[in-house]
Gaussian input, Z-matrix of N, CA and C with variables (Angstrom, degrees):
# hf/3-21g

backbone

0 1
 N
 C     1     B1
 C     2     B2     1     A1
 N     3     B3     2     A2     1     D1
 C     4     B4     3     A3     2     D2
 C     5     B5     4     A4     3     D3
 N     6     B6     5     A5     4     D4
 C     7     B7     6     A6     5     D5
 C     8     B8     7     A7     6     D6
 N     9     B9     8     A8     7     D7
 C    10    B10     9     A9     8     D8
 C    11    B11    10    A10     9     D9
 N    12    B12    11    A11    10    D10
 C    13    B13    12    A12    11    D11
 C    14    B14    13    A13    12    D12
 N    15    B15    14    A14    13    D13
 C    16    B16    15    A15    14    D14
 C    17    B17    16    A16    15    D15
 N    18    B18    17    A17    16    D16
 C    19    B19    18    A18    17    D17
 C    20    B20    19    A19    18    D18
 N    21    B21    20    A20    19    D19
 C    22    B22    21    A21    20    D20
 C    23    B23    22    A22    21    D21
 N    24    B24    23    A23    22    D22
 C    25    B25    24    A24    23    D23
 C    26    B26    25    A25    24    D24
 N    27    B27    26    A26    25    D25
 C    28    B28    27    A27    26    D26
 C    29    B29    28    A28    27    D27
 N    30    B30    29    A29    28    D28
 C    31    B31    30    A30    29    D29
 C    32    B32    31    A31    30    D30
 N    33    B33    32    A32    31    D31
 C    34    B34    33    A33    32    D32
 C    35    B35    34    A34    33    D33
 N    36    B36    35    A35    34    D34
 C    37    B37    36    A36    35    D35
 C    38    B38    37    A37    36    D36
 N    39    B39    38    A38    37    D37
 C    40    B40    39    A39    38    D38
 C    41    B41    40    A40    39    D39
 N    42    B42    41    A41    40    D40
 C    43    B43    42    A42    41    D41
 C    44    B44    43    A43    42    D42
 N    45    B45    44    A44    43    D43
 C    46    B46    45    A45    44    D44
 C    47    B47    46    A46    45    D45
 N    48    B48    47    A47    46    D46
 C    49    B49    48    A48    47    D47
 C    50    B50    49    A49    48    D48
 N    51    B51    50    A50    49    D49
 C    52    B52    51    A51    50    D50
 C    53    B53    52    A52    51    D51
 N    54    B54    53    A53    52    D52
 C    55    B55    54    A54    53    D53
 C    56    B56    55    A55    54    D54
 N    57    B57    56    A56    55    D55
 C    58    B58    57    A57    56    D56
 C    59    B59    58    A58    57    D57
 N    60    B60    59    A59    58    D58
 C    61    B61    60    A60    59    D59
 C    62    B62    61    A61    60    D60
 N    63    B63    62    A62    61    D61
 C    64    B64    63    A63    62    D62
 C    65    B65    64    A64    63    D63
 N    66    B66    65    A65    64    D64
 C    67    B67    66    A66    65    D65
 C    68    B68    67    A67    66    D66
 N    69    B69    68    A68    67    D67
 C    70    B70    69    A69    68    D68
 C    71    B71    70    A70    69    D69
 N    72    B72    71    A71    70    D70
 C    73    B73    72    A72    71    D71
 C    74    B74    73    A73    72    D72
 N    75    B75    74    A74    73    D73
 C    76    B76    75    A75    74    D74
 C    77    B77    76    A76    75    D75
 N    78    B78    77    A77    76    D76
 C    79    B79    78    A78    77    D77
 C    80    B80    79    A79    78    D78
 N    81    B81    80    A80    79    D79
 C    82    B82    81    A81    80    D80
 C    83    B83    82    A82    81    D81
 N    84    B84    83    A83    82    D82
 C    85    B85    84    A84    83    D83
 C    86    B86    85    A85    84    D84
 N    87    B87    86    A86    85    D85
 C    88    B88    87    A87    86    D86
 C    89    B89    88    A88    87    D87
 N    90    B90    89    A89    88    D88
 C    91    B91    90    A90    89    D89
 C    92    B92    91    A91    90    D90
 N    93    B93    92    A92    91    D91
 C    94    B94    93    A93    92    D92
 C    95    B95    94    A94    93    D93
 N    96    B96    95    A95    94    D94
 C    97    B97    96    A96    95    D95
 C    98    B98    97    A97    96    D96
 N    99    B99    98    A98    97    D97
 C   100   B100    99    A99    98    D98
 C   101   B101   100   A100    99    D99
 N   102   B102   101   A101   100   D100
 C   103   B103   102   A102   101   D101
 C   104   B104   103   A103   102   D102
 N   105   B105   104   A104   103   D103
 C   106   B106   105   A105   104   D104
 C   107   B107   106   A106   105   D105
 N   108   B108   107   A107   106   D106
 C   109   B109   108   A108   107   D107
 C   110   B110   109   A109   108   D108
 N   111   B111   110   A110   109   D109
 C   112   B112   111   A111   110   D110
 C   113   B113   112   A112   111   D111
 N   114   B114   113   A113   112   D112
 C   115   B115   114   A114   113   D113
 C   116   B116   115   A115   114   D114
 N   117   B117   116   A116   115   D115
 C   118   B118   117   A117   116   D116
 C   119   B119   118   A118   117   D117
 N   120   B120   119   A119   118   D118
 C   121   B121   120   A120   119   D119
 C   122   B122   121   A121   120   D120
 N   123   B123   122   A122   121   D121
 C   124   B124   123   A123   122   D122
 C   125   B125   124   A124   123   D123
 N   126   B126   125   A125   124   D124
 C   127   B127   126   A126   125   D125
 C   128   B128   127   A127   126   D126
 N   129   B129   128   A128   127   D127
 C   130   B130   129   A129   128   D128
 C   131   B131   130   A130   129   D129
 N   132   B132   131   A131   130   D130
 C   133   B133   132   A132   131   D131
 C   134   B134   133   A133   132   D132
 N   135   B135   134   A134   133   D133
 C   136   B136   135   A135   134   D134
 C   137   B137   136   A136   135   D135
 N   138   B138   137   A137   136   D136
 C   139   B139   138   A138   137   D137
 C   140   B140   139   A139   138   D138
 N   141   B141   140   A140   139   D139
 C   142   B142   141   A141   140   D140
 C   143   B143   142   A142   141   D141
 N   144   B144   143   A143   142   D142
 C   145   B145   144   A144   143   D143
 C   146   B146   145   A145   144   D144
 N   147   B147   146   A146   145   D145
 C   148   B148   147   A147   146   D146
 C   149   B149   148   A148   147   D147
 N   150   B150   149   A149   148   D148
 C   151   B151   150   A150   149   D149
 C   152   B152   151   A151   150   D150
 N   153   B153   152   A152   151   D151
 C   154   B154   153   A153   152   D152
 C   155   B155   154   A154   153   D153
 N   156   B156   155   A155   154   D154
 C   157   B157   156   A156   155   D155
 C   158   B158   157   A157   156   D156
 N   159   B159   158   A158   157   D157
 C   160   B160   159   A159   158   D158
 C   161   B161   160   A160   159   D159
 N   162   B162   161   A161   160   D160
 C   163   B163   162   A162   161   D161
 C   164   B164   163   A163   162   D162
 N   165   B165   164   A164   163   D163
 C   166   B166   165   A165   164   D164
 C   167   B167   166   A166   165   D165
 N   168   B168   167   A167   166   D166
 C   169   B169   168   A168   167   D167
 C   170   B170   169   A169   168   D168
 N   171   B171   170   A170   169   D169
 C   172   B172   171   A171   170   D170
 C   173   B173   172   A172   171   D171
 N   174   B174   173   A173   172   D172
 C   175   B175   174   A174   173   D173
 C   176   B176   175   A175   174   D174
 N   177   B177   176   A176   175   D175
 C   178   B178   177   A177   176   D176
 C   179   B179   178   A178   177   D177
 N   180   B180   179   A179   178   D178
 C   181   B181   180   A180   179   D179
 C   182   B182   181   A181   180   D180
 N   183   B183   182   A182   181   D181
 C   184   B184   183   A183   182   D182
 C   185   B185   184   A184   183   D183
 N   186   B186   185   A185   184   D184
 C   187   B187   186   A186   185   D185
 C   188   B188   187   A187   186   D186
 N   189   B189   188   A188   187   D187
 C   190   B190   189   A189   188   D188
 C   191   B191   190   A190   189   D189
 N   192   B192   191   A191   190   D190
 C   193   B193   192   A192   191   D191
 C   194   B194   193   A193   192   D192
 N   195   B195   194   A194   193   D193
 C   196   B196   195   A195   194   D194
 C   197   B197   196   A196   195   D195
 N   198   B198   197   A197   196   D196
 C   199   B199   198   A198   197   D197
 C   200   B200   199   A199   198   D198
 N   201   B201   200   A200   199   D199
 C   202   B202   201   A201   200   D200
 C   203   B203   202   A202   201   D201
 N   204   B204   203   A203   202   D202
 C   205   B205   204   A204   203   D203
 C   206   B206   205   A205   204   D204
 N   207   B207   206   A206   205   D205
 C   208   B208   207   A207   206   D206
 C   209   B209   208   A208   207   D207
 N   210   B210   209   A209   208   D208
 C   211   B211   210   A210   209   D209
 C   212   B212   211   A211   210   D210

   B1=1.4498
   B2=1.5278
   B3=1.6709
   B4=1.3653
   B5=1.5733
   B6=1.3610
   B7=1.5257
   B8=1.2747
   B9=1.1432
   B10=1.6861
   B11=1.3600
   B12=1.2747
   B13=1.8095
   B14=1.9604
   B15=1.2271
   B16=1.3117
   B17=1.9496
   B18=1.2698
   B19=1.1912
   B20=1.3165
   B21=1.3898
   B22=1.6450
   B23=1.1142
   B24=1.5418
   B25=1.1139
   B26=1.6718
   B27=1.3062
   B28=1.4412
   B29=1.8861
   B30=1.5767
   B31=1.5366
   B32=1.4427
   B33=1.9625
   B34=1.5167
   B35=1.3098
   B36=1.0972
   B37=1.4483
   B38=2.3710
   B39=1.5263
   B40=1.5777
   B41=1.5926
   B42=1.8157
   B43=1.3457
   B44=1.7101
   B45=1.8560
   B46=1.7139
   B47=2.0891
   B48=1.4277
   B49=1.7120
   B50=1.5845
   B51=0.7119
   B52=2.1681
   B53=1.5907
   B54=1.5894
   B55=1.6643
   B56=1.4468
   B57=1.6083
   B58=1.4047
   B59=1.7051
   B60=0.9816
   B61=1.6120
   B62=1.6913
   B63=1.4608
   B64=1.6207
   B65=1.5469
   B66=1.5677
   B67=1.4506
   B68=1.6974
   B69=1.5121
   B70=1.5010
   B71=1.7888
   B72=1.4371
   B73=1.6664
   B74=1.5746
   B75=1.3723
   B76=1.6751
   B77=1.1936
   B78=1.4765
   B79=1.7508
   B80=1.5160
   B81=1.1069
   B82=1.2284
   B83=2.0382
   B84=0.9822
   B85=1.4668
   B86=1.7961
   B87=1.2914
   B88=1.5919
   B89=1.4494
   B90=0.9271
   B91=1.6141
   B92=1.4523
   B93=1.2910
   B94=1.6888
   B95=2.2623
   B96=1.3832
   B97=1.3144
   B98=1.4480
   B99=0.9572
   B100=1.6202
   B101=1.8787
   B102=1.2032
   B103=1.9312
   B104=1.9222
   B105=1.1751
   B106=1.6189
   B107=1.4797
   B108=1.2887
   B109=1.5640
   B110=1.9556
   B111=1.7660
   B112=1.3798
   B113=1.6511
   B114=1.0985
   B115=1.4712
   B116=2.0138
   B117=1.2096
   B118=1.5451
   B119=1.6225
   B120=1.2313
   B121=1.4980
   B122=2.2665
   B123=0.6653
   B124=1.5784
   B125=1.2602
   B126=1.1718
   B127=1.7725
   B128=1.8259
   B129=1.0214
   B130=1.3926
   B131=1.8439
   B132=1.2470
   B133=1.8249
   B134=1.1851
   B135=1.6212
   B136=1.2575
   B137=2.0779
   B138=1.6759
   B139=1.9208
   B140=1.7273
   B141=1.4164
   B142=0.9396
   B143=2.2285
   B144=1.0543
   B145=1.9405
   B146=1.7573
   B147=0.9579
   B148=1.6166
   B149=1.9978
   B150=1.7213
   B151=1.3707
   B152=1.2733
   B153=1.4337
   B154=1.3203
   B155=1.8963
   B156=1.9546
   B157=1.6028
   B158=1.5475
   B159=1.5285
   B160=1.2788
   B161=1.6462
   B162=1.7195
   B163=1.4298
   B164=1.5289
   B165=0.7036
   B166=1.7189
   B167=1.7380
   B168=1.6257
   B169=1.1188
   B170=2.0006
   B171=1.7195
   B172=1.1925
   B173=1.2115
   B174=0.9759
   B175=1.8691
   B176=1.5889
   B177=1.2912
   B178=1.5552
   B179=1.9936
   B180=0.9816
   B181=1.4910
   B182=1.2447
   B183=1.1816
   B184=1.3478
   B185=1.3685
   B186=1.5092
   B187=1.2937
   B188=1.9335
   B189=1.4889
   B190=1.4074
   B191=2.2153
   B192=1.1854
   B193=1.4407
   B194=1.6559
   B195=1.4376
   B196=1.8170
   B197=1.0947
   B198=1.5987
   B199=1.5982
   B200=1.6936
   B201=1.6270
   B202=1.5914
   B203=1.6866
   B204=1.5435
   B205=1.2831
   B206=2.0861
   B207=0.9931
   B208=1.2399
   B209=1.1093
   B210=1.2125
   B211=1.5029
   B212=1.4231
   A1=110.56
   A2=116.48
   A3=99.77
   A4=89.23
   A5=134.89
   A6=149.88
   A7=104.26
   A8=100.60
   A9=109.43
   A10=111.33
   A11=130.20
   A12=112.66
   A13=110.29
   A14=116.99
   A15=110.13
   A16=91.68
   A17=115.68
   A18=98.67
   A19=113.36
   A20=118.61
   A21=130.27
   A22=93.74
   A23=134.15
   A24=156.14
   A25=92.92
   A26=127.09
   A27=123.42
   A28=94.87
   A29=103.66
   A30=122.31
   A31=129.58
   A32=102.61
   A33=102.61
   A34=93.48
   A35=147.67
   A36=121.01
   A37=101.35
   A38=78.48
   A39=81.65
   A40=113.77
   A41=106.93
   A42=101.72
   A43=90.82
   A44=72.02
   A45=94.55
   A46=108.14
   A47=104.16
   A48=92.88
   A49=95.53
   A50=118.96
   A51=142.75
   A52=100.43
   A53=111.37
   A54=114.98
   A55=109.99
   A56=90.16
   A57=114.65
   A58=106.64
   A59=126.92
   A60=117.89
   A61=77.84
   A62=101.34
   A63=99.31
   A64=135.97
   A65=105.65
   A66=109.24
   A67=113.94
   A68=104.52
   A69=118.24
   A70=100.92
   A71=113.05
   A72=117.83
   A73=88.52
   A74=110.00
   A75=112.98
   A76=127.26
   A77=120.64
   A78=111.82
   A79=108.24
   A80=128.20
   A81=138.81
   A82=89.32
   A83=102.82
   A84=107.83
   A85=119.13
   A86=86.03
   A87=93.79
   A88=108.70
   A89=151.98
   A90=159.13
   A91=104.31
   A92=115.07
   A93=114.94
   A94=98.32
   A95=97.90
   A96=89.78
   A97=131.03
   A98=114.09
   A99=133.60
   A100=116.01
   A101=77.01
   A102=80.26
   A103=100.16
   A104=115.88
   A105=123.08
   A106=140.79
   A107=81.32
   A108=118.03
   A109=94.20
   A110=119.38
   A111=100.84
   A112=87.82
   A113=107.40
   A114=112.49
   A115=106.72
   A116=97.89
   A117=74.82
   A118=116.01
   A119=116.00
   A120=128.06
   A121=92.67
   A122=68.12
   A123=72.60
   A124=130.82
   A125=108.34
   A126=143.98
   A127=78.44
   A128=156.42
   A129=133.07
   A130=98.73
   A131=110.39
   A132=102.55
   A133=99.77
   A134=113.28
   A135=147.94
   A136=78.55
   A137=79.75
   A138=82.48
   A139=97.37
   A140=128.67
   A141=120.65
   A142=92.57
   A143=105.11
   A144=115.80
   A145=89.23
   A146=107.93
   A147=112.93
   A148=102.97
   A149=85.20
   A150=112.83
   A151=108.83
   A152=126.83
   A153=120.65
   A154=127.87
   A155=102.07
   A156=109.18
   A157=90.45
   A158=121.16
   A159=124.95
   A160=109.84
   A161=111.32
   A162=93.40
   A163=106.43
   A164=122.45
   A165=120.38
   A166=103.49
   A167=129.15
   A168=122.34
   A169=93.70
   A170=109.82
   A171=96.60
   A172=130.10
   A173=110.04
   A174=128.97
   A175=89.58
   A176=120.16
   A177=110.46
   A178=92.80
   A179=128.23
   A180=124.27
   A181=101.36
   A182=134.52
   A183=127.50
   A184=106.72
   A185=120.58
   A186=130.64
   A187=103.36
   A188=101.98
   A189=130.35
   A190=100.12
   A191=94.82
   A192=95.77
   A193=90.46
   A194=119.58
   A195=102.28
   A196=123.99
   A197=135.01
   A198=126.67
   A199=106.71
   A200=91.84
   A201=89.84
   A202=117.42
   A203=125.61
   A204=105.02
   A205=106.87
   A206=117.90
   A207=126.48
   A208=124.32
   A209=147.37
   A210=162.77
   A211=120.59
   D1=145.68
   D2=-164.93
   D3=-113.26
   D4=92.31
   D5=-173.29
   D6=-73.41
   D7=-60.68
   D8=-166.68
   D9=-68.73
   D10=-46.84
   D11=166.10
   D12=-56.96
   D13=-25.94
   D14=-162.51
   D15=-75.17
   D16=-34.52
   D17=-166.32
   D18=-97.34
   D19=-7.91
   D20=175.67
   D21=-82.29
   D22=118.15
   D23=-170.74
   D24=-82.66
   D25=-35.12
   D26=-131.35
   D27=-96.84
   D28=-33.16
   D29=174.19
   D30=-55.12
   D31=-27.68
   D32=177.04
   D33=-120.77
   D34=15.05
   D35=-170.93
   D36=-78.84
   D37=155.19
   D38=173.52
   D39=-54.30
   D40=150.47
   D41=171.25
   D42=-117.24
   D43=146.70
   D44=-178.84
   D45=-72.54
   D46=146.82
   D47=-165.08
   D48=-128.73
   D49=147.02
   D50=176.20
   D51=-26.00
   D52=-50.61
   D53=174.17
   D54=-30.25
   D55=-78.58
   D56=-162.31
   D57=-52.17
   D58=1.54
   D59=-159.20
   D60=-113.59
   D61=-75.49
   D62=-179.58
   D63=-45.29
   D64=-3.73
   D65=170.57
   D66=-107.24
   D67=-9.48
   D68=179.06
   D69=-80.87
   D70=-36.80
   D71=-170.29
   D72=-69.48
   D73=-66.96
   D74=-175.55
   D75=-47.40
   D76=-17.26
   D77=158.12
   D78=-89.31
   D79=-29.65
   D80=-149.27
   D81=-82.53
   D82=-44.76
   D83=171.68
   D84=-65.59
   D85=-43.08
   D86=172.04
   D87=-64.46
   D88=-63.52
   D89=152.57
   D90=-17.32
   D91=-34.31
   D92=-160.24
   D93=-92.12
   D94=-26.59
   D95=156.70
   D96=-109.91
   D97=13.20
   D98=156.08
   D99=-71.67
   D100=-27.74
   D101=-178.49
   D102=-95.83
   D103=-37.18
   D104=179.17
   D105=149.31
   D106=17.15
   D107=-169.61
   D108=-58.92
   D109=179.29
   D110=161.45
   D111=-110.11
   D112=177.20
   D113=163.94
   D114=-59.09
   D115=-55.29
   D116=-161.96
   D117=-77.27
   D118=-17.75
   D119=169.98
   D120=-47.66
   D121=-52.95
   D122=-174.49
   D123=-50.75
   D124=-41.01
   D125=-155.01
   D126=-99.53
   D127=-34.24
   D128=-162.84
   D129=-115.77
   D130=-3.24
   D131=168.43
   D132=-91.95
   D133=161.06
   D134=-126.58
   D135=-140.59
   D136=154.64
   D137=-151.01
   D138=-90.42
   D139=13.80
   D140=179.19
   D141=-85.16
   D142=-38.49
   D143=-175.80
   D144=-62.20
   D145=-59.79
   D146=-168.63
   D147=-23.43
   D148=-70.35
   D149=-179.38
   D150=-49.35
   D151=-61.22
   D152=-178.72
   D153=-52.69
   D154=-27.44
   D155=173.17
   D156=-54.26
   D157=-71.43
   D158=-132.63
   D159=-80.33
   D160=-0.17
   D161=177.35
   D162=-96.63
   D163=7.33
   D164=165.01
   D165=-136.14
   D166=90.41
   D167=-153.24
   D168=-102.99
   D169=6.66
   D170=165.76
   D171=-96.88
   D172=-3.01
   D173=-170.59
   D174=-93.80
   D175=-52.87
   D176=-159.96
   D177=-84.20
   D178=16.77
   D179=164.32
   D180=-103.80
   D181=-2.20
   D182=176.24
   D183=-127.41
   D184=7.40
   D185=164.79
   D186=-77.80
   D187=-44.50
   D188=-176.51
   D189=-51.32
   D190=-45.60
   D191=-143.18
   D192=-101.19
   D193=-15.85
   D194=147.28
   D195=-89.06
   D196=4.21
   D197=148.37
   D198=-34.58
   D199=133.57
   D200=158.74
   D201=-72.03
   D202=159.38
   D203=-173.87
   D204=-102.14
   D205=126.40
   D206=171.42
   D207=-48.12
   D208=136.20
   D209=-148.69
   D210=-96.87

């Protein structure tokens, strides 16, 4: 009987894989220029900033809308 994996939670749980991270940054980026981001402002942050725009997405719309606007 295999007891000890059934009750070690830590032995079967799913492992997280490179895909899944790189398709979580790639919407998460997509969203980040959907709100007003530029593309390349975007494309050079690091996915911990990504994460931080989008968990409060009202503050960073009003982060958006005191940029001066460029010419």
């Amino acid at each position: 009987m295999a007891t000890s994996t059934f009750r070690n939670k830590n032995k079967v749980r799913p492992i997280k894989t490179g895909t899944a991270k790189r398709q979580r940054v790639k919407s998460q980026k997509k969203r980040l220029v959907e709100m007003g981001f530029k593309p390349e402002e975007v494309q050079n942050m690091q996915c911990d900033t990504l994460r931080a725009f989008l968990k409060r997405p009202k503050v960073t719309k009003q982060l958006l809308e005191g940029r001066k606007p460029e010419a």
